[in-house]
Backbone bond lengths (Angstrom), bond angles and torsions (degrees), N, CA, C in turn:
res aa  C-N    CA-C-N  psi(-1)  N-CA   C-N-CA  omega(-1)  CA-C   N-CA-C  phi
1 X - - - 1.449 - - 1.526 108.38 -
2 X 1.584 127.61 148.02 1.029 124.03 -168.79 1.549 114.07 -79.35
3 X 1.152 123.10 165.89 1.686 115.24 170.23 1.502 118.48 -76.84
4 X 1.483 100.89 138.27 1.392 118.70 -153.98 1.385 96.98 -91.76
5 X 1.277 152.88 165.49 1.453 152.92 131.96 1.732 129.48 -135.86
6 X 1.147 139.82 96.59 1.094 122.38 166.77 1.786 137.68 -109.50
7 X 0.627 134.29 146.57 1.602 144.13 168.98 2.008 110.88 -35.57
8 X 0.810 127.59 85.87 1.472 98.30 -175.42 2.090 98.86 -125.79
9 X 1.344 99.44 -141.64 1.636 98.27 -171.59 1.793 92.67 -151.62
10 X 1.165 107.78 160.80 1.167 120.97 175.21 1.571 105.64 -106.83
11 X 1.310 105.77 124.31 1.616 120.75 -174.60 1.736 101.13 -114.51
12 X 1.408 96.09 147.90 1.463 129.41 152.01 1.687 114.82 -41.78
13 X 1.546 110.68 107.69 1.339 88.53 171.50 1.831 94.81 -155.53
14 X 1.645 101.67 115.60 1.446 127.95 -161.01 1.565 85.14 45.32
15 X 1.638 104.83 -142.88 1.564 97.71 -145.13 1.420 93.53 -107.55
16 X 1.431 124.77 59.21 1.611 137.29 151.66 1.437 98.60 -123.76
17 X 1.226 105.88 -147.91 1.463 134.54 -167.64 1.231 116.38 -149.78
18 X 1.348 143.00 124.64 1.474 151.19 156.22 0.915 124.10 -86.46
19 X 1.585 120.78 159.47 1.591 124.55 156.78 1.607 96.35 -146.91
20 X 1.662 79.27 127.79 1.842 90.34 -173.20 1.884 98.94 -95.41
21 X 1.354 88.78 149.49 1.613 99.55 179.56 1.055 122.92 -102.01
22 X 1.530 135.78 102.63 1.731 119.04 -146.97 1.955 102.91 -75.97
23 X 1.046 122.87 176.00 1.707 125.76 174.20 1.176 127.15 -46.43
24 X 1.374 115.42 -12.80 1.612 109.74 -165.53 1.727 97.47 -105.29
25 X 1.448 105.81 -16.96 1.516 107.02 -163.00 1.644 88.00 -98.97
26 X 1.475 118.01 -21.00 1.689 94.26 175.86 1.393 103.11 -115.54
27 X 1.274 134.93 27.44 1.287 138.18 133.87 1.281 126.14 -63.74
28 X 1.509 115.53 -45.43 1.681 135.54 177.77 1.169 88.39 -67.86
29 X 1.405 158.24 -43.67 1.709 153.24 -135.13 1.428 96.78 -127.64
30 X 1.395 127.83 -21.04 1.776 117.51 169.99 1.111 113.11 71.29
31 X 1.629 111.29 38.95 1.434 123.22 -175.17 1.771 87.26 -119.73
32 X 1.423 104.18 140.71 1.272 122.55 172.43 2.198 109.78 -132.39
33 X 0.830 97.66 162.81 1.475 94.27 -176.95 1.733 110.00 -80.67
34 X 1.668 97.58 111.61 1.376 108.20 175.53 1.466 91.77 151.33
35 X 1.573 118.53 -27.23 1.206 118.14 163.48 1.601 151.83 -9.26
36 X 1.561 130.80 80.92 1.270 102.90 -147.48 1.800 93.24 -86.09
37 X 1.532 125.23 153.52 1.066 132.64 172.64 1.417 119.56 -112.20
38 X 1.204 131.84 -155.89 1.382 130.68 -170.08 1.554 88.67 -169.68
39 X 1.625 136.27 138.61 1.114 125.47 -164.04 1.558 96.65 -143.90
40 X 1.262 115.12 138.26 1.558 100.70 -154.23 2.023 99.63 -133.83
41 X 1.130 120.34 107.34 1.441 89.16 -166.80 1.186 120.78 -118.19
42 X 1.449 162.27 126.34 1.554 166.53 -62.56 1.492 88.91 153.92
43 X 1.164 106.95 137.96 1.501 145.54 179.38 1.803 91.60 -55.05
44 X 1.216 135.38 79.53 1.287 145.96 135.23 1.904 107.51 139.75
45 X 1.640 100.66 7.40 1.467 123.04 -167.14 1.505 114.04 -126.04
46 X 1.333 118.74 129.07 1.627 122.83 170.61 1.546 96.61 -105.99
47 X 1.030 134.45 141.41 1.466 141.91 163.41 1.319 96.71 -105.89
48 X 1.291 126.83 146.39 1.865 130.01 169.25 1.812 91.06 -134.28
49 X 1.291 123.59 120.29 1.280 127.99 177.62 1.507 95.91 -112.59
50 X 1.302 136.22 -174.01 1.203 135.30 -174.47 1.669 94.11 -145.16
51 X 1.547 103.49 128.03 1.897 78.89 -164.38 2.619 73.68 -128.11
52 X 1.164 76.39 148.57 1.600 76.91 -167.55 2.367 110.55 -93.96
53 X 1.402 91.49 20.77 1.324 109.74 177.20 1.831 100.75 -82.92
54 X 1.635 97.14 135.48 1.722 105.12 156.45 1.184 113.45 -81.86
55 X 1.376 125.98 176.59 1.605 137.17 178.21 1.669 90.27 -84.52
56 X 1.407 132.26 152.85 1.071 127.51 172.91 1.737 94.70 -110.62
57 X 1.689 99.45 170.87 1.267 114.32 -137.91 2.245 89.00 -68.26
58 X 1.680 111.88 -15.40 1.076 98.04 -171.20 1.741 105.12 -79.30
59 X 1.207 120.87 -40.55 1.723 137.33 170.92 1.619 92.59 -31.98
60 X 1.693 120.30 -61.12 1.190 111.65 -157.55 1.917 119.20 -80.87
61 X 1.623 90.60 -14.97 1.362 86.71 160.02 1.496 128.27 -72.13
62 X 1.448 111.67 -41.22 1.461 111.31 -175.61 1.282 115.13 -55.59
63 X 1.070 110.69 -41.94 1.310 130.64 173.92 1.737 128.21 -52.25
64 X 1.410 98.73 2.13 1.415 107.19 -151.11 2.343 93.78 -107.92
65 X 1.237 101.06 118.47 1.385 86.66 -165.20 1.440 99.22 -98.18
66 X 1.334 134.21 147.69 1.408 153.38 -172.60 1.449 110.74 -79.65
67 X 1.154 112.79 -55.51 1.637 108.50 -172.52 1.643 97.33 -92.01
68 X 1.329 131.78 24.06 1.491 119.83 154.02 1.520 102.06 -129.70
69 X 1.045 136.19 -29.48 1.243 125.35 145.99 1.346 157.17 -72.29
70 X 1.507 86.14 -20.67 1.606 102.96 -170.53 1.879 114.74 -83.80
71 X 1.509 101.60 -175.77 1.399 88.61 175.76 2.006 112.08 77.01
72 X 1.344 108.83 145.28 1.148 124.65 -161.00 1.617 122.05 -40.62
73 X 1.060 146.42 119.86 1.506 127.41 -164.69 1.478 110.75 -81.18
74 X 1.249 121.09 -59.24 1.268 143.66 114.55 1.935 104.14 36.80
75 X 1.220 126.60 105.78 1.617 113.76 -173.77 1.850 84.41 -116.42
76 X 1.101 137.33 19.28 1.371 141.39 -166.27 1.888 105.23 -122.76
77 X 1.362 140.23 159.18 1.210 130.33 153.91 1.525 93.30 -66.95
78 X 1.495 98.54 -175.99 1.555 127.06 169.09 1.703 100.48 -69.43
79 X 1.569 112.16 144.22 1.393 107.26 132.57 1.226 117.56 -140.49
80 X 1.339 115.51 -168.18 1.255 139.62 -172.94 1.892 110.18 40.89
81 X 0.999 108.47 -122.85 1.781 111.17 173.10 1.502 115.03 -33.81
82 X 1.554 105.66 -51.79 1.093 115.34 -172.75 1.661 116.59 -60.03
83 X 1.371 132.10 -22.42 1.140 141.62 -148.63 1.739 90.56 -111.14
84 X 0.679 111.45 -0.69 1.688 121.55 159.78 1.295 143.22 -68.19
């Protein structure tokens, strides 16, 4: 497929920033949504590589934050069995 290029803008999205990639530019790159990437960034440069590795189960622990995850899920007390 030929090389894709377009002009776009970097938008606001919650409290980061995005840049959406329209179809032809992640058709040309064989990126579909689920994609894991690797994002690399240089003093006036973003690189986006596509690296086809998962986080392993230790990556996803560190990663795992306590005071936004942690703590009861549960917005109810216990009952029955549970209250045991």
């Amino acid at each position: 497929m030929a090389q894709q290029a377009i002009e776009t803008s970097i938008n606001t999205w919650g409290n980061g920033l995005a840049l959406r990639l329209n179809k032809l530019v992640a058709k040309a790159a064989g990126i579909v949504d689920g994609t894991h990437v690797r994002v690399i960034a240089q003093p006036g440069k973003i690189i986006v590589e596509m690296t086809d590795r998962k986080p392993t189960l230790n990556e996803m622990l560190a990663s795992f934050d306590k005071t936004r995850h942690g703590g009861e899920v549960m917005a109810f007390a216990p009952v029955g069995k549970e209250a045991c």
